[in-house]
C-alpha positions as CSV (number, residue, x, y, z in Angstrom):
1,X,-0.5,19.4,-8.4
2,X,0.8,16.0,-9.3
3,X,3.7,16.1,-11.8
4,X,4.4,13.1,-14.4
5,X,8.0,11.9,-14.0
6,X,10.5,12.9,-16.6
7,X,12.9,10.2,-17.9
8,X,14.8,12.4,-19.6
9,X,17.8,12.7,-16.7
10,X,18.2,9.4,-16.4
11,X,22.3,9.7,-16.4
12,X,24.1,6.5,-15.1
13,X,26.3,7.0,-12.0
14,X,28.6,4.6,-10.2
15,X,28.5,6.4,-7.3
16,X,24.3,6.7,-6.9
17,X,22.6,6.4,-4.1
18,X,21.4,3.4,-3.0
19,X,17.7,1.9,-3.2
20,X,15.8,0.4,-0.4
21,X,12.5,-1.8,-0.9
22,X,10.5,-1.6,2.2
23,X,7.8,-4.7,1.8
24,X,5.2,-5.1,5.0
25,X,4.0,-8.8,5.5
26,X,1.6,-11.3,7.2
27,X,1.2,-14.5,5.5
28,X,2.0,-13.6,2.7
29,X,4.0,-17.2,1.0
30,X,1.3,-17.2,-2.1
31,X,2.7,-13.7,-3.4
32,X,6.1,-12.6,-1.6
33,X,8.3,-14.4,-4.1
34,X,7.0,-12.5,-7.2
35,X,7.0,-9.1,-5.3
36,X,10.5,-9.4,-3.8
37,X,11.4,-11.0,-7.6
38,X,9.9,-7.8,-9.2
39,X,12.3,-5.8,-6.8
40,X,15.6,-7.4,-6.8
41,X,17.3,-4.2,-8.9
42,X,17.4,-2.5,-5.4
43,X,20.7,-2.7,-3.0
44,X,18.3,-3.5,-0.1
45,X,15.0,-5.7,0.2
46,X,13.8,-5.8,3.8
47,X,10.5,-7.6,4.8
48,X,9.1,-6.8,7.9
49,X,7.1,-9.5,8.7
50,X,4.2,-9.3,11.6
51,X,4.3,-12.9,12.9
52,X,3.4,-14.8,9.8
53,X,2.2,-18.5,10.1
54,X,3.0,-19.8,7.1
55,X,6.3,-19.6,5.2
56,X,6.4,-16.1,4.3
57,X,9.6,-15.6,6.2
58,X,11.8,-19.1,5.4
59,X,10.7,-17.6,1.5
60,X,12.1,-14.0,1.5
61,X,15.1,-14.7,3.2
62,X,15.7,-18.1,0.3
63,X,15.6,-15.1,-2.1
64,X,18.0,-13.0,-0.7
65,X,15.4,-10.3,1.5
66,X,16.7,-9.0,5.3
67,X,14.0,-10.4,7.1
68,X,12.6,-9.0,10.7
69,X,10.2,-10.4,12.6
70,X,7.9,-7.9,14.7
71,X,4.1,-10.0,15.8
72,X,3.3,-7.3,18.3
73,X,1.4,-6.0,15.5
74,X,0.5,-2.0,16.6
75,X,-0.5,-0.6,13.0
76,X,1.0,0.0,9.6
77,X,2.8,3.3,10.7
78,X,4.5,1.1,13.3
79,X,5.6,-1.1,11.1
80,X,6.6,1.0,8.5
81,X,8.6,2.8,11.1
82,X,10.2,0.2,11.3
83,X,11.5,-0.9,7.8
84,X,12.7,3.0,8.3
85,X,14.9,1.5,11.4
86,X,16.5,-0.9,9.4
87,X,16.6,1.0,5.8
88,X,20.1,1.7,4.2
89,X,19.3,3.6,1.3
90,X,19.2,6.9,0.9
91,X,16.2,5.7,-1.0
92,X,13.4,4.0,-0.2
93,X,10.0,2.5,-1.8
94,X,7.3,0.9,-0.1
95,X,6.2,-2.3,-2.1
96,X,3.0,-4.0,-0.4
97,X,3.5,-7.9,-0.1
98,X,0.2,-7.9,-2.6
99,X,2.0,-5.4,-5.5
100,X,4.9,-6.3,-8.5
101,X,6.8,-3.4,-9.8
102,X,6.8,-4.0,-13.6
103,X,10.0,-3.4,-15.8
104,X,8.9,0.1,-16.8
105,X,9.1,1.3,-13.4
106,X,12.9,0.0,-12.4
107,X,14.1,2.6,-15.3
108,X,11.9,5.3,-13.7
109,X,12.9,4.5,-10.1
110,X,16.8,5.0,-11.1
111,X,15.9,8.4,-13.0
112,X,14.8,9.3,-9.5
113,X,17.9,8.2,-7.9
114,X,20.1,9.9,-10.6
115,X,18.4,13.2,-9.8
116,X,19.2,13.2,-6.4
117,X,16.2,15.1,-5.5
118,X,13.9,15.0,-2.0
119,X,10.7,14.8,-3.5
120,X,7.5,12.6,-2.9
121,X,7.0,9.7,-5.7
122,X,3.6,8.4,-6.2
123,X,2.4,5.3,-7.8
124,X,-1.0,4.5,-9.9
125,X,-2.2,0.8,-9.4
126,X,-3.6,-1.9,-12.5
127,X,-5.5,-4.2,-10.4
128,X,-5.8,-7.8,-11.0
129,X,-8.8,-9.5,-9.3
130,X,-10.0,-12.7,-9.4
131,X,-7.5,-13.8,-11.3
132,X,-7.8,-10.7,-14.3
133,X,-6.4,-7.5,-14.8
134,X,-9.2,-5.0,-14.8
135,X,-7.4,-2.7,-17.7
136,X,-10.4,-1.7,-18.6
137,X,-10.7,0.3,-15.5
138,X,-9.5,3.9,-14.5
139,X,-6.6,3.3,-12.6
140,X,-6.8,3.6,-8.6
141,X,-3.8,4.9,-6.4
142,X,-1.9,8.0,-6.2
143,X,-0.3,6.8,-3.3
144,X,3.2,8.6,-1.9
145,X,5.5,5.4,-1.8
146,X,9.4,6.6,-2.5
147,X,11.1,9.2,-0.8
148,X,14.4,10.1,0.3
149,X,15.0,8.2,3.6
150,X,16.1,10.6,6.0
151,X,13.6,13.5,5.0
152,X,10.8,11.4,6.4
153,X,10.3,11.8,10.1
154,X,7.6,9.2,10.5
155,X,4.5,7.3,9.7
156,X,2.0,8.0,11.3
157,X,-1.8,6.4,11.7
158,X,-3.1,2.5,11.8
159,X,-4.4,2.4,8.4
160,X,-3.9,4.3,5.0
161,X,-1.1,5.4,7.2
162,X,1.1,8.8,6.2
163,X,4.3,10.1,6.0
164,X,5.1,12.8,8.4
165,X,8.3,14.9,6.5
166,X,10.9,16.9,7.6
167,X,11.1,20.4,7.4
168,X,7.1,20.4,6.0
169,X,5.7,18.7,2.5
170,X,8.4,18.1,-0.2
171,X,7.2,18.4,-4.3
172,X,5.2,15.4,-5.5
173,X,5.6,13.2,-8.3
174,X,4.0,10.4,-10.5
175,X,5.3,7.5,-11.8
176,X,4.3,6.7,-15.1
177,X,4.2,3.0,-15.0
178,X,1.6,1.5,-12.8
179,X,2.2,-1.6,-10.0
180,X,0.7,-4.5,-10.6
181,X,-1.8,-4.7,-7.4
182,X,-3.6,-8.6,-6.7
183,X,-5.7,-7.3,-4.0
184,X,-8.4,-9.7,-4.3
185,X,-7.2,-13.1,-5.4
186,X,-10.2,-15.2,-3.4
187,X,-13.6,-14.4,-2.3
188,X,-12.0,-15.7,0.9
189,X,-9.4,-14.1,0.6
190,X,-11.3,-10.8,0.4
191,X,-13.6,-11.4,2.9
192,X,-10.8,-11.9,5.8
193,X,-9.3,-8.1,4.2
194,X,-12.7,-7.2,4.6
195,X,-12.8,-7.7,8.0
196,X,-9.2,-6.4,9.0
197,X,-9.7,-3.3,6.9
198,X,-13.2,-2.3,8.7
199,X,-12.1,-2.6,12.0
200,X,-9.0,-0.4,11.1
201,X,-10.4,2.2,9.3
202,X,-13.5,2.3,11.4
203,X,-10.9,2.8,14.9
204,X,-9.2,5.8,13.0
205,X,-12.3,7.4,12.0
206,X,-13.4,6.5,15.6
207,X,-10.1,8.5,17.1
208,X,-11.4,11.6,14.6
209,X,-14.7,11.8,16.5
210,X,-16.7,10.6,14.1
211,X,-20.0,8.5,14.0
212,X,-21.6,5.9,12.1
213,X,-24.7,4.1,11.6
214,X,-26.2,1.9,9.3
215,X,-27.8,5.1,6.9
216,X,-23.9,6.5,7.1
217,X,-22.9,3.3,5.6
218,X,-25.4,2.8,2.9
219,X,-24.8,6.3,1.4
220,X,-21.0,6.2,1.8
221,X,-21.0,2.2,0.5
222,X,-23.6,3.8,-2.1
223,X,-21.3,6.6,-3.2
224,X,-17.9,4.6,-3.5
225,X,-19.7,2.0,-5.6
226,X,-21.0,4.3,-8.0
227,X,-17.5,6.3,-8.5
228,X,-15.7,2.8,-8.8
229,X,-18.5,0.6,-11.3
230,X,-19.5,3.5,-13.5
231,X,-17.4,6.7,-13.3
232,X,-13.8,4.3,-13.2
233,X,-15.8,1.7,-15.8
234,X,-15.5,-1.2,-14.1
235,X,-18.4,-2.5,-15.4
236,X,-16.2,-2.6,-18.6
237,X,-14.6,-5.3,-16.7
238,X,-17.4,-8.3,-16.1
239,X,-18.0,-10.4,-12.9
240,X,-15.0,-9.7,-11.9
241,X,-15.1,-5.8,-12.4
242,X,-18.8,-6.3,-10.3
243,X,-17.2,-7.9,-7.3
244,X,-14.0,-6.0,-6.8
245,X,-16.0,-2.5,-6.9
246,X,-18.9,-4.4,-4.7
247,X,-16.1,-5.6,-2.1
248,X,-14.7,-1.8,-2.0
249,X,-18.3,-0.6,-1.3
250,X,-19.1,-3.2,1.9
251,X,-15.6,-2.4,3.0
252,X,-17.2,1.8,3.6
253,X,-20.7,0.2,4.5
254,X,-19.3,-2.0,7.3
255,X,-17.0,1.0,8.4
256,X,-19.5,3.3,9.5
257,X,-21.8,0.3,10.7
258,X,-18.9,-0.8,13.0
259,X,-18.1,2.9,14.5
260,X,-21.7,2.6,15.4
261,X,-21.9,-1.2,17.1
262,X,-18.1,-2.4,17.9
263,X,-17.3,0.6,19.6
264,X,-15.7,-0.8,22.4
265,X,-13.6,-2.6,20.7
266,X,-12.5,0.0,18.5
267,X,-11.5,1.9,21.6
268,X,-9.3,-1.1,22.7
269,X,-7.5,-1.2,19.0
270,X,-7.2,2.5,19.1
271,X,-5.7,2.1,22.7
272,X,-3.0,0.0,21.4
273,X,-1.2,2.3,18.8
């Protein structure tokens, strides 16, 4: 069971540990500077960039961010291997390019440090779409993103990628504060995540052995849509509440559609991990 972090044993040190923020990007120069500015408490920022075109990387490194540049794009656990290459914390969080840690969550990151425990730390999301915070909504995440550096082995998987731990599965954690998550700033926008995210999930669920189909898709599509709009009240949250669950929903519909038509391609993308 998920635990809510305590605060209580927040005790300043001058000899803590130190904090690295691991931030994946590609093209990324309309948000990097306000996620590496909601980060810049911690000893270490390192962007791994995979072969941006725009300015993503001239930008993180201006703001004071290690920057490495890796285009052979192989997956997110590749790439999140990777920050773990180049991590110097004893500490490290995962910030997506797309997410802003809010004040709350610096003091409860530091709690964690002053503890000095190996344990899992989740994260909650608000989203913001189309340009408004759904607060309304029931918040999405749960996500493992700090742990102690050297007890994770590796990341493994292309997409919703996880951590593989030492020694077996440390105690989890919640923060309390939420991230700030801009998933879907642009129809456009969403529609280009649509596409990368379909193909993705559909190749690991195509390594499972699993099928698809256009029926699959409708009732999995169906199912997510229903949980998201009513049961999480985002219809609390207007037209833009409508289109981020409706996004999420052709996102699943496409998945299952795709293991069922692209599958050659998805064994090429699957080949390449």
């Amino acid at each position: 069971m998920t635990e809510q972090l305590d605060l209580s044993h927040n005790q300043p040190s001058h000899n803590r540990p130190r904090l690295t923020v691991g931030i994946l990007t590609l093209n990324e120069e309309k948000r990097i500077a306000s996620c590496i500015d909601s980060a810049k408490f911690a000893d270490q920022i390192l962007v791994i960039d995979s072969g941006s075109k725009d300015k993503t990387r001239d930008i993180a490194a201006a703001l004071g961010a290690e920057v490495h540049d890796y285009p052979d794009w192989q997956g997110f656990a590749v790439q999140r291997n990777r920050v773990l290459q180049h991590a110097k914390g004893e500490y490290i969080f995962f910030l997506d390019a797309d997410e802003e840690m809010p004040p709350e969550m610096q003091a409860e990151i530091e709690a964690v440090i002053a503890s000095g425990k190996d344990e899992i730390w989740e994260v909650q999301w608000n989203q913001v779409a189309f340009g408004k915070p759904l607060t309304l909504m029931k918040s999405t995440g749960g996500i493992p993103r700090m742990f102690k550096t050297q007890s994770i082995r590796e990341f493994s998987g292309v997409v919703h990628e996880k951590a593989e731990m030492h020694g077996g599965q440390q105690p989890v954690k919640r923060f309390k504060s939420r991230l700030f998550h801009y998933s879907r700033e642009s129809i456009y926008g969403s529609l280009n995540k649509l596409a990368q995210y379909v193909q993705l999930g559909a190749a690991k669920r195509a390594q499972a052995g699993k099928t698809g189909g256009v029926l699959r898709g409708l009732a999995s599509g169906f199912a997510i849509f229903l949980r998201l709009y009513v049961f999480r009240r985002g219809f609390l949250c207007g037209a833009e509440g409508f289109l981020f669950c409706f996004f999420i929903a052709l996102e699943c519909f496409f998945r299952y559609a795709a293991l069922k038509y692209d599958v050659n391609d998805l064994k090429n993308l699957a080949s390449r991990k």
